[in-house]
DSSP file (Angstrom, degrees, kcal/mol; ACC not computed):
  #  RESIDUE AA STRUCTURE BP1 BP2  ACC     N-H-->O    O-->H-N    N-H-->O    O-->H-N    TCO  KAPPA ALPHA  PHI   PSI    X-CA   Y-CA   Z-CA
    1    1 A X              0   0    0      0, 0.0     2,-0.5     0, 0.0     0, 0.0   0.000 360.0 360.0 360.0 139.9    0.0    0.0    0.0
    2    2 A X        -     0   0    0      0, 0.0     2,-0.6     0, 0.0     0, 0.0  -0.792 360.0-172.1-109.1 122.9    1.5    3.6   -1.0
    3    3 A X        -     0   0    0     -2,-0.5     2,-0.2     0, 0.0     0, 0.0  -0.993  18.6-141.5-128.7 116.1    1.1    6.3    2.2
    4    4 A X        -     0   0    0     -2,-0.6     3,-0.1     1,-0.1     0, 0.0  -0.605  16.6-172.9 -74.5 149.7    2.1    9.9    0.9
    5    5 A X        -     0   0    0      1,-0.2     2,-0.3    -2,-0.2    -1,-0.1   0.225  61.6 -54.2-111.2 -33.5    4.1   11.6    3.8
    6    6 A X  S    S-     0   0    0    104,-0.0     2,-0.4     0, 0.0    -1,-0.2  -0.962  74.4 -45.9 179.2-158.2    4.1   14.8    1.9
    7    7 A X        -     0   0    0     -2,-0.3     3,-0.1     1,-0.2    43,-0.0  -0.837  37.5-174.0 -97.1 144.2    4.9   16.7   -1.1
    8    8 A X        -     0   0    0     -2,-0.4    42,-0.8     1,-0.4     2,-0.3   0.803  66.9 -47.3 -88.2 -77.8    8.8   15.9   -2.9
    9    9 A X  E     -a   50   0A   0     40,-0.2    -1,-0.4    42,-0.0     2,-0.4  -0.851  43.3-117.0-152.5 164.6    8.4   18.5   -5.3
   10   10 A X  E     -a   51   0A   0     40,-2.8    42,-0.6    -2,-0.3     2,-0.5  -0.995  20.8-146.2-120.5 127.8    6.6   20.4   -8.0
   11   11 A X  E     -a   52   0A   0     -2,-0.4     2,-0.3    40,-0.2    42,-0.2  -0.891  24.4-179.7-113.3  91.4    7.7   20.7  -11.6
   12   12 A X  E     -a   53   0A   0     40,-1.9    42,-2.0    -2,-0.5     2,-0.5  -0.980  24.2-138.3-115.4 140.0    6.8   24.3  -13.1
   13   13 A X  E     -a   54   0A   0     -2,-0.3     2,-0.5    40,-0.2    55,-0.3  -0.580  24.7-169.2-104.9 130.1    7.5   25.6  -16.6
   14   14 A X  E     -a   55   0A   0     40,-1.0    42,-1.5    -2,-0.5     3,-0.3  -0.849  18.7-152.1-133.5 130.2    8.7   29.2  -16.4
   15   15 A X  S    S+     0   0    0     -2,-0.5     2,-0.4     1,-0.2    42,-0.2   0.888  97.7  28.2 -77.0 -48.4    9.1   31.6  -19.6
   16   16 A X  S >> S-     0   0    0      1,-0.1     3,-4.5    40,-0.1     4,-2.0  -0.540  72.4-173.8-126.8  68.6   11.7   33.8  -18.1
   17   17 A X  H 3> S+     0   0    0     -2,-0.4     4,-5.2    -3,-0.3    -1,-0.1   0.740  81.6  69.4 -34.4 -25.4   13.9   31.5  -15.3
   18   18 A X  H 3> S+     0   0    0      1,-0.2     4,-1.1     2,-0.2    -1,-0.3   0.887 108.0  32.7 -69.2 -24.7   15.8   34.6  -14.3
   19   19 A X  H <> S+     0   0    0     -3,-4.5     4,-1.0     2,-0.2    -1,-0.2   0.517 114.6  55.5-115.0  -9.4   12.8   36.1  -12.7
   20   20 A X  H  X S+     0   0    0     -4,-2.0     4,-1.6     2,-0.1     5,-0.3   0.913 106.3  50.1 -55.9 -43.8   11.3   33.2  -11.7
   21   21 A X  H >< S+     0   0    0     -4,-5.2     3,-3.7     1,-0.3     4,-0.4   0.649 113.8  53.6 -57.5 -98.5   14.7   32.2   -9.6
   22   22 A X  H 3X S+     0   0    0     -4,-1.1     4,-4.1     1,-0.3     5,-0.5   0.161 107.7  45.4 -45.6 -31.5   14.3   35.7   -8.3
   23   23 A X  H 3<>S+     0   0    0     -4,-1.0     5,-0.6    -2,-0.4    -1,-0.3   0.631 117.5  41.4 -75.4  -8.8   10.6   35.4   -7.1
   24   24 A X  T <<5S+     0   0    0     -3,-3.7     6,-0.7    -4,-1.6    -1,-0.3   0.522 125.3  39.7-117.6   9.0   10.8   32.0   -5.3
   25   25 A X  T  45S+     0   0    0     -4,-0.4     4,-0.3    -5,-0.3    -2,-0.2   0.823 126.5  29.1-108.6 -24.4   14.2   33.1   -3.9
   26   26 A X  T  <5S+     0   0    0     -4,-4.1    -3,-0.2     2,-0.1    -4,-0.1   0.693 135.0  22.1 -65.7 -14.7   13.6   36.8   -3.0
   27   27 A X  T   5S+     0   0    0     -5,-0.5    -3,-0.2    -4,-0.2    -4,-0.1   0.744 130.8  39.9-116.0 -38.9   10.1   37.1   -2.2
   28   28 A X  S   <S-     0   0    0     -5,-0.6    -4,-0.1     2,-0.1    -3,-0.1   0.894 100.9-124.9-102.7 -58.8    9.2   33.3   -1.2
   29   29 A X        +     0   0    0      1,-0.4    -4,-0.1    -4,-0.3    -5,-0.1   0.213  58.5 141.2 120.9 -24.1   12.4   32.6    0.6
   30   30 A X        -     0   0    0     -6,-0.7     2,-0.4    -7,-0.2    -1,-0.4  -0.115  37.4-145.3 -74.2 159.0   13.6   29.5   -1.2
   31   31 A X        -     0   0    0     -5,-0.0    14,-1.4   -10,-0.0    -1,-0.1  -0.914  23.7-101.1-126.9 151.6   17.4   28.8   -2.1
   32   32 A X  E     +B   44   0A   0     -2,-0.4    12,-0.2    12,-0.2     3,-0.1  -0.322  35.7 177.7 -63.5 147.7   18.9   27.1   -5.2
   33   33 A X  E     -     0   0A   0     10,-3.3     2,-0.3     1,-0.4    11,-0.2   0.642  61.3 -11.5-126.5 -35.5   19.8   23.9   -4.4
   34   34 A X  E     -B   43   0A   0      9,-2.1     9,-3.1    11,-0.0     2,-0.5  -0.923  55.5-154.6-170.3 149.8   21.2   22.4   -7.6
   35   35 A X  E     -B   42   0A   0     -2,-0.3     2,-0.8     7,-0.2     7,-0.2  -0.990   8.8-168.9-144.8 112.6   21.1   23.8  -11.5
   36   36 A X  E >>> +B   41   0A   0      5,-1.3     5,-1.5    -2,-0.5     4,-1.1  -0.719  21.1 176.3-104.2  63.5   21.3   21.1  -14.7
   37   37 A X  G >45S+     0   0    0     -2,-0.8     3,-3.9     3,-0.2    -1,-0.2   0.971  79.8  61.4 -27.8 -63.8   21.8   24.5  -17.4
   38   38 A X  G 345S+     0   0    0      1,-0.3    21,-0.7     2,-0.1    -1,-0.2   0.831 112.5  34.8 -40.6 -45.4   22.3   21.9  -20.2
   39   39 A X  G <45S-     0   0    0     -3,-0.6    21,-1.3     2,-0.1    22,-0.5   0.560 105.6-119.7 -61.4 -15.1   18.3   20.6  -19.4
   40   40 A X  T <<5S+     0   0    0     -3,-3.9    15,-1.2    -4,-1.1     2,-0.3   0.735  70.3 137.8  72.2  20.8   16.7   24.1  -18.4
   41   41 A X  E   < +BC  36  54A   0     -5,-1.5    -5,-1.3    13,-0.2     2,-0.4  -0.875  29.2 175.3-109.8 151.5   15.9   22.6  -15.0
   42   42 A X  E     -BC  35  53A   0     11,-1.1    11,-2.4    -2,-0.3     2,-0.8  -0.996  14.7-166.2-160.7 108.2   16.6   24.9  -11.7
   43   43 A X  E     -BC  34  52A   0     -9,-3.1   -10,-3.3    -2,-0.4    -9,-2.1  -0.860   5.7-157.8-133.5 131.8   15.4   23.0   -8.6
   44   44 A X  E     -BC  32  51A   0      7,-0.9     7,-0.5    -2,-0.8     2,-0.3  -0.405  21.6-113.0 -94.9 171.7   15.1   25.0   -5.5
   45   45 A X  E     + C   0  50A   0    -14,-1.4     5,-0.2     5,-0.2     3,-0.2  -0.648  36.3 171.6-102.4 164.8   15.0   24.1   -1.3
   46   46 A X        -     0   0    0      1,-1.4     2,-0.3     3,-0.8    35,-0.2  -0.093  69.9 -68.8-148.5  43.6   11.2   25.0   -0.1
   47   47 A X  S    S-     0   0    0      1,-0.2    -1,-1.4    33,-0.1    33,-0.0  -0.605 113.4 -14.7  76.0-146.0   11.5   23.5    3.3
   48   48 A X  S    S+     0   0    0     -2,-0.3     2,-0.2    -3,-0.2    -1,-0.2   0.609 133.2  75.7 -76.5  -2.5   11.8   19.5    3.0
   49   49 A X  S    S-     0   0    0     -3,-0.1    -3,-0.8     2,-0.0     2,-0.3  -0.781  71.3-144.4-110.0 166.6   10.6   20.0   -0.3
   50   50 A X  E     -aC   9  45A   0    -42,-0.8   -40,-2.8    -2,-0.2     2,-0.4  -0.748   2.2-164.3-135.7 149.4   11.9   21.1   -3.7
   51   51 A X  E     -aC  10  44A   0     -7,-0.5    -7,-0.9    -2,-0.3   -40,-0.2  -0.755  20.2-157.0-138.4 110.0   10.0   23.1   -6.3
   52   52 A X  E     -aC  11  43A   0    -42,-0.6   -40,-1.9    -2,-0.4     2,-0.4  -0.466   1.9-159.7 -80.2 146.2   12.0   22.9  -10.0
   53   53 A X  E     -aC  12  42A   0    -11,-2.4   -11,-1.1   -42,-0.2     2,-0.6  -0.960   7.4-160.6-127.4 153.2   11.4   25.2  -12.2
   54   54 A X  E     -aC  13  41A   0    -42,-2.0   -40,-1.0    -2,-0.4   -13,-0.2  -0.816  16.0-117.3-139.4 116.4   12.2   24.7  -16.0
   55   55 A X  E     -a   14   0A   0    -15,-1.2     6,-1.6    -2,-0.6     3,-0.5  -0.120   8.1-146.8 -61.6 150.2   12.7   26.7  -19.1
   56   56 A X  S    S+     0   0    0    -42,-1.5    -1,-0.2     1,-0.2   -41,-0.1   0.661  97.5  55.8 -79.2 -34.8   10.6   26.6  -21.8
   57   57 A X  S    S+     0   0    0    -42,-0.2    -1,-0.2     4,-0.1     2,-0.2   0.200  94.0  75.2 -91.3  38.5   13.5   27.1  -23.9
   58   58 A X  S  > S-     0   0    0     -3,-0.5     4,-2.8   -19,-0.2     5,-0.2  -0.439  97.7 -98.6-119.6 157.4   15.3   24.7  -22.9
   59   59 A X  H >> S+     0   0    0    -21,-0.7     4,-2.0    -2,-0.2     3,-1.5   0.978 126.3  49.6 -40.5 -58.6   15.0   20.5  -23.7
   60   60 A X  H >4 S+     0   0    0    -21,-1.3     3,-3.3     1,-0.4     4,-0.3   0.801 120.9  42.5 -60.4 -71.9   13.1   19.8  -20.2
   61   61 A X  H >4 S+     0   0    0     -6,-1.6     3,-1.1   -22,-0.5    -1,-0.4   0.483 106.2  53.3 -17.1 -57.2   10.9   22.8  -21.5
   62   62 A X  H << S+     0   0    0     -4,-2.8    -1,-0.3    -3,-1.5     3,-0.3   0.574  97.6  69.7 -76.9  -9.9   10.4   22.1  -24.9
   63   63 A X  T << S+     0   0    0     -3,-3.3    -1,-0.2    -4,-2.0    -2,-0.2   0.790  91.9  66.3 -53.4 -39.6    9.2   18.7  -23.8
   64   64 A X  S <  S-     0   0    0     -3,-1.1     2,-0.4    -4,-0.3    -1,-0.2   0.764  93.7-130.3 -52.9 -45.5    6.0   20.5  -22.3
   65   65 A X        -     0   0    0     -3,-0.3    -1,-0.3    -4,-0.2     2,-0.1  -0.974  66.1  -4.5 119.7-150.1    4.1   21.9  -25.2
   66   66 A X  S    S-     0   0    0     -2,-0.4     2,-0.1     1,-0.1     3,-0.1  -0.330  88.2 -92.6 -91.5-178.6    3.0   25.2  -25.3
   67   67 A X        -     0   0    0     -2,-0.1     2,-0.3     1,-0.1    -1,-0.1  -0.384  50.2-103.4 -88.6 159.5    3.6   27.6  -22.1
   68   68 A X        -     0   0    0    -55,-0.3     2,-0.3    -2,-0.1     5,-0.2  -0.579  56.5-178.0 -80.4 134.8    0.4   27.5  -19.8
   69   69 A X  B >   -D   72   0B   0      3,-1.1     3,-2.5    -2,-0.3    -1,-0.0  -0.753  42.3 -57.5-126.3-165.7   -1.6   30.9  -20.4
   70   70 A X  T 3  S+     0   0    0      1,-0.3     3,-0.1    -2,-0.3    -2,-0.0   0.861 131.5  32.5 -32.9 -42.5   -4.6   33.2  -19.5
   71   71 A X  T 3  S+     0   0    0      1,-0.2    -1,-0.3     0, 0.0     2,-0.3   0.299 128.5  17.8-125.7  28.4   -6.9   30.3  -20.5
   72   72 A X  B <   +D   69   0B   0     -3,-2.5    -3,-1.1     0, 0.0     2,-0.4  -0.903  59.1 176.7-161.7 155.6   -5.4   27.2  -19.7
   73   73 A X        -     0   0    0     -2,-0.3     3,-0.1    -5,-0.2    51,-0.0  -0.889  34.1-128.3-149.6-173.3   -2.3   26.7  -17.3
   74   74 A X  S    S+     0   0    0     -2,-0.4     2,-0.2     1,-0.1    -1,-0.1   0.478  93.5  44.6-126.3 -20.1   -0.9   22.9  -16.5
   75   75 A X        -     0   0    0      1,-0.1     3,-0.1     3,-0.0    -1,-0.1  -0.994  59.8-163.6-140.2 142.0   -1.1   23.6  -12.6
   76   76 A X        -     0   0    0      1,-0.3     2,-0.2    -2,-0.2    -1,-0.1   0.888  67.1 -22.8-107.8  -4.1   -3.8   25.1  -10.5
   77   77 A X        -     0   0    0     48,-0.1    -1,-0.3     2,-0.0     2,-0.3  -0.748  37.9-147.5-176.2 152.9   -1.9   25.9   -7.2
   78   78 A X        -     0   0    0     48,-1.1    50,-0.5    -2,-0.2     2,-0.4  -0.921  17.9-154.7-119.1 137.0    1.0   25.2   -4.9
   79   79 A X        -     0   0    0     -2,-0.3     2,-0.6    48,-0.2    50,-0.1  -0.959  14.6-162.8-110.6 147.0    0.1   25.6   -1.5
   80   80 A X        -     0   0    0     -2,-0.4    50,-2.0    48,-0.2     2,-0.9  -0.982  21.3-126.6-114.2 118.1    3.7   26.4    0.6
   81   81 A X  B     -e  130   0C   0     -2,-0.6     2,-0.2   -35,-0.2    50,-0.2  -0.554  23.2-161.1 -51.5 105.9    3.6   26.1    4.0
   82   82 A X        -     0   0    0     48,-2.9     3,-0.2    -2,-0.9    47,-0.0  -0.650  15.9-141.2-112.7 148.0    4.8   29.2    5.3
   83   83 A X  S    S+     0   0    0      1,-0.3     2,-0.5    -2,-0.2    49,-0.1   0.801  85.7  28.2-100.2 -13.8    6.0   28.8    9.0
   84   84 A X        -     0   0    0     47,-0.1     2,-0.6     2,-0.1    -1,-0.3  -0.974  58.5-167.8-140.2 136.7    4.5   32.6   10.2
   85   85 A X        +     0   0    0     -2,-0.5     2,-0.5    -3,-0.2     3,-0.1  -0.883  17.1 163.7-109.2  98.0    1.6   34.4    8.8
   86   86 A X     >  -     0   0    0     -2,-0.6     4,-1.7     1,-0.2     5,-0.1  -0.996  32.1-148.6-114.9 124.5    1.6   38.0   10.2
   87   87 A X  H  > S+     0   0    0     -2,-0.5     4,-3.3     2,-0.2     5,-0.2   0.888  85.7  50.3 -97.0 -52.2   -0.7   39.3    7.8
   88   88 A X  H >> S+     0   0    0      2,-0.2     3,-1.2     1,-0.2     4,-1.1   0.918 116.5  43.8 -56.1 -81.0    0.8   43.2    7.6
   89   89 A X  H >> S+     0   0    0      1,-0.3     4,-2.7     2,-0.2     3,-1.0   0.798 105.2  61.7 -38.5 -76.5    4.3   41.9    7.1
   90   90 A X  H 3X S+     0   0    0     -4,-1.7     4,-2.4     1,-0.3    -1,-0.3   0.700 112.3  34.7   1.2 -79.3    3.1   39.6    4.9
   91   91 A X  H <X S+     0   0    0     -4,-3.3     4,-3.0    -3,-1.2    -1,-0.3   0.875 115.3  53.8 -32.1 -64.3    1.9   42.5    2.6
   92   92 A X  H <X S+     0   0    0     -4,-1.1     4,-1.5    -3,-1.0    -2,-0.2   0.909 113.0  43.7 -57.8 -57.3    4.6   44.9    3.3
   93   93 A X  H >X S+     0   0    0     -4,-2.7     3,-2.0    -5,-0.3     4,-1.0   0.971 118.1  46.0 -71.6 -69.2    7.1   42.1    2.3
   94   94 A X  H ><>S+     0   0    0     -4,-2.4     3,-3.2     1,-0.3     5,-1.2   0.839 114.9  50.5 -23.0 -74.4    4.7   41.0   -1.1
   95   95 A X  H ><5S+     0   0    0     -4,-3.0     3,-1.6     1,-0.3    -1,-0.3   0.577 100.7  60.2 -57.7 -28.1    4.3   44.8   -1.9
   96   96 A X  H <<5S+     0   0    0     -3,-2.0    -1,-0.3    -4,-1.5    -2,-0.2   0.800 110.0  44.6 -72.3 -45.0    8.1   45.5   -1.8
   97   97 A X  T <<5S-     0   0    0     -3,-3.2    -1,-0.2    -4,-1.0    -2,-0.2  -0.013 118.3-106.7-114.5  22.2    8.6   43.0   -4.5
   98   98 A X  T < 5S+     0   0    0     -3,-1.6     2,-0.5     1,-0.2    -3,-0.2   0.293  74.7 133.5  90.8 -26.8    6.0   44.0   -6.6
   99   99 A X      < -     0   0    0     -5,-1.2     2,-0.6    -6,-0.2    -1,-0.2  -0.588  53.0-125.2 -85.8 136.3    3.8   41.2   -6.0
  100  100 A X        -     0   0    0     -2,-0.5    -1,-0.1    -6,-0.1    -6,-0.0  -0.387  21.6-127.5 -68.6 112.0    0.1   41.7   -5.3
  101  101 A X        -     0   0    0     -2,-0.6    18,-0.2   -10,-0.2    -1,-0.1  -0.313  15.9-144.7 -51.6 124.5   -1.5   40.3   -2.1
  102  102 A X        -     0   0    0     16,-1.1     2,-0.3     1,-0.1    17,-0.1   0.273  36.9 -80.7 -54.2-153.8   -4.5   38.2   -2.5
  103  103 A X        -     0   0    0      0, 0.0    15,-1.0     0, 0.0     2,-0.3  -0.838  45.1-122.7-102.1 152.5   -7.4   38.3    0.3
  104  104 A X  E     +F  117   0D   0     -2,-0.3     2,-0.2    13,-0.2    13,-0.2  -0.778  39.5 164.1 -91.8 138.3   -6.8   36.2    3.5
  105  105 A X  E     -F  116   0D   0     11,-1.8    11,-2.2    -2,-0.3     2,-0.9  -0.940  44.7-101.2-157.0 157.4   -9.5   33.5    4.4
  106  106 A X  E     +F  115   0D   0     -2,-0.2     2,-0.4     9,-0.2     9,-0.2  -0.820  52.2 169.9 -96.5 112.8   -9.4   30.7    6.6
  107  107 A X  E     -F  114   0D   0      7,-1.7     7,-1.3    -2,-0.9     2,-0.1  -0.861  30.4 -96.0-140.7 156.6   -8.9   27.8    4.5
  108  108 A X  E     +F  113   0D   0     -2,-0.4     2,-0.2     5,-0.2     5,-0.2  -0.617  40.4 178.0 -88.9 148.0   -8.0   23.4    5.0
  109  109 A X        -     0   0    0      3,-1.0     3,-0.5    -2,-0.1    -1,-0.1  -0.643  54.2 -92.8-141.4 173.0   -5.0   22.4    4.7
  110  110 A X  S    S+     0   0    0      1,-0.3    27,-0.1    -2,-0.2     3,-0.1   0.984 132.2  31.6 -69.0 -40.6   -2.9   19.1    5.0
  111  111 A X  S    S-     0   0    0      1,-0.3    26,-0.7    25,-0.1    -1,-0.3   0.612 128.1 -85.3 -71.1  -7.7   -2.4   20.4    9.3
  112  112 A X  E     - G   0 136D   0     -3,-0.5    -3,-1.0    24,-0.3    -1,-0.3  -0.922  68.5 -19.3 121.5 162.6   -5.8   22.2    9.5
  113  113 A X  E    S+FG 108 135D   0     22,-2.8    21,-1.8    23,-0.4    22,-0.9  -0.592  72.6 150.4 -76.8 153.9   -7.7   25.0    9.0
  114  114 A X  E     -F  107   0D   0     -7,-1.3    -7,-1.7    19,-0.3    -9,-0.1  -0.924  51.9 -74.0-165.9 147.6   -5.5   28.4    8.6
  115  115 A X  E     +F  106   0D   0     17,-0.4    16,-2.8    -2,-0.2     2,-0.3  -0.018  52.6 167.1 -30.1 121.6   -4.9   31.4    7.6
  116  116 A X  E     -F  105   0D   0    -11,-2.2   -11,-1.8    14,-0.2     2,-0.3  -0.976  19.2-159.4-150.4 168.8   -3.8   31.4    3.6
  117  117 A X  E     -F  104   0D   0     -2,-0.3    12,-0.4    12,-0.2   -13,-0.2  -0.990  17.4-136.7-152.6 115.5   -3.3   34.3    0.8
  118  118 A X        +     0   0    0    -15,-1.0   -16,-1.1    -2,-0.3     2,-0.3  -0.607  33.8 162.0 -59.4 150.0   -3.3   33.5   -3.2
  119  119 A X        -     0   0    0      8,-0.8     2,-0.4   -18,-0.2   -18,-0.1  -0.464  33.0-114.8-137.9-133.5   -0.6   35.3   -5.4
  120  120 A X        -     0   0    0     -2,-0.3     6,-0.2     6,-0.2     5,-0.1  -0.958  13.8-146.8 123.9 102.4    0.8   34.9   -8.4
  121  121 A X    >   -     0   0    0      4,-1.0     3,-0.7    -2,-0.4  -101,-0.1  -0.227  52.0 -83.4 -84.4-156.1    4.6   34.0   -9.7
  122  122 A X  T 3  S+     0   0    0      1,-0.3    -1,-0.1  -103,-0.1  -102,-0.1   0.854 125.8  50.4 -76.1 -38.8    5.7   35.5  -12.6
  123  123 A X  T 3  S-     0   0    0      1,-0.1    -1,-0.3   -54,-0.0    -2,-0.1   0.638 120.7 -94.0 -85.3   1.7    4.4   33.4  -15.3
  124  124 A X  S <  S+     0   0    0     -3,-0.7    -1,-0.1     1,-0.1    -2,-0.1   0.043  79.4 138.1 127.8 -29.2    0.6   33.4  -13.8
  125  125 A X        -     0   0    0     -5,-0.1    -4,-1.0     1,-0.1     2,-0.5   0.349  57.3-126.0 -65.9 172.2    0.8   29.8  -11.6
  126  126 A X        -     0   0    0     -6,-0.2   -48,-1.1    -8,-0.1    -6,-0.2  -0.968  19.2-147.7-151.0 136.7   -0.9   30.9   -8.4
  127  127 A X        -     0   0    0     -2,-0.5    -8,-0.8   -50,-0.2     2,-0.5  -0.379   4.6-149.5 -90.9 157.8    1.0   30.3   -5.0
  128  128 A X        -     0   0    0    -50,-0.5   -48,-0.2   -10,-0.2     2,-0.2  -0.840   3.2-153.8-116.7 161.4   -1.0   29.5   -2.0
  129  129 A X        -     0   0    0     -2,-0.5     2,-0.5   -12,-0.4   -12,-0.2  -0.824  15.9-172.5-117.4 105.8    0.7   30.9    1.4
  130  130 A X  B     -e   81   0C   0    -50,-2.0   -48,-2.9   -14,-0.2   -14,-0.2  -0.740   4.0-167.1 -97.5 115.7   -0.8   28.4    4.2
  131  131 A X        -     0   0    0    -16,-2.8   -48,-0.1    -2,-0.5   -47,-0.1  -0.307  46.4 -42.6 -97.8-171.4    0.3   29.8    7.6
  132  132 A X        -     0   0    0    -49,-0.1   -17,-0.4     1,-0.1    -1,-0.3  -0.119  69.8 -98.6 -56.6 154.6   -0.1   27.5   10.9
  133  133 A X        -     0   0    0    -19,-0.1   -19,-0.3     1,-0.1     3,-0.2  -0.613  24.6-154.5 -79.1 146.8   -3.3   25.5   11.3
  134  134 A X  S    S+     0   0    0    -21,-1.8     2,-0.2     1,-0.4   -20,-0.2   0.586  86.9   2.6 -83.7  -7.9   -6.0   27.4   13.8
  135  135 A X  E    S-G  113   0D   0    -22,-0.9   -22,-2.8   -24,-0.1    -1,-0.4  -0.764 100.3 -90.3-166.3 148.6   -7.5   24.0   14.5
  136  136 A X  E     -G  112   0D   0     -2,-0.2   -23,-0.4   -24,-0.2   -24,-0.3   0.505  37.8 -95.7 -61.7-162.1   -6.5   21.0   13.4
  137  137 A X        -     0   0    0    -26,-0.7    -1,-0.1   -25,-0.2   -27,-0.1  -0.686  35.2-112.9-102.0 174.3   -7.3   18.6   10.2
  138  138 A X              0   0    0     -2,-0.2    -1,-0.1     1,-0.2   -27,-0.1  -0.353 360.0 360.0 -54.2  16.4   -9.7   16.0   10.2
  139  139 A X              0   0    0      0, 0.0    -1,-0.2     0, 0.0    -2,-0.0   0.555 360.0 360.0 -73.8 360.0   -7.7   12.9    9.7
């Protein structure tokens, strides 16, 4: 029998890698962890998990198809656990870097219900930020 423990990683195909790396490592917090140029693939730390990102003009890319757009995209969210959600910082830090805050709602999660905020990386993908649960999940 196969029991998930969590998520390894997520595989997203990014038009302009240079400003993807910068939004999941300046604004998000993640660091590179190891970089295959010759593939396009770029795979980053996101706490015990990795999220790669891969050019589109690149092999791994060109493998893909066409780039996800406006009306069809290939993923419909990554939720990151984020380990504090102080909502104003939160904002203040988003806004610094350009990115737009979603609205905050209390929404389930793999711990529980919690605080979370939609946004948007560079190519359109939409990021969840899942703070601590305010009571736990249902398992």
């Amino acid at each position: 029998m196969i029991q998930v423990r969590s998520i390894d990683h997520v595989v997203l195909r990014v038009r302009d890698i240079e400003r993807s790396l910068r939004f999941y490592v300046e604004v998000l917090g993640c660091r590179e962890e190891r970089r295959v140029e010759a593939l396009g693939l770029f795979q980053l730390r996101a706490g015990t998990s990795l999220i790669d990102l891969v050019d589109l003009e690149k092999p791994l890319g060109q493998q893909g198809g066409a780039a996800a757009g406006k009306e069809g995209r290939n993923v419909d969210h990554v939720a990151l656990r984020i380990e504090r959600f102080v909502e104003p910082e939160l904002r203040a830090h988003l806004a610094a870097h350009g990115v737009e805050p979603g609205d905050v709602d209390q929404r389930y999660g793999a711990e529980g219900v919690g605080p979370s905020m939609y946004i948007r990386d560079p190519d359109g993908n939409v990021i969840e930020l899942k703070g601590p649960p305010t009571s736990p999940s249902v398992r």
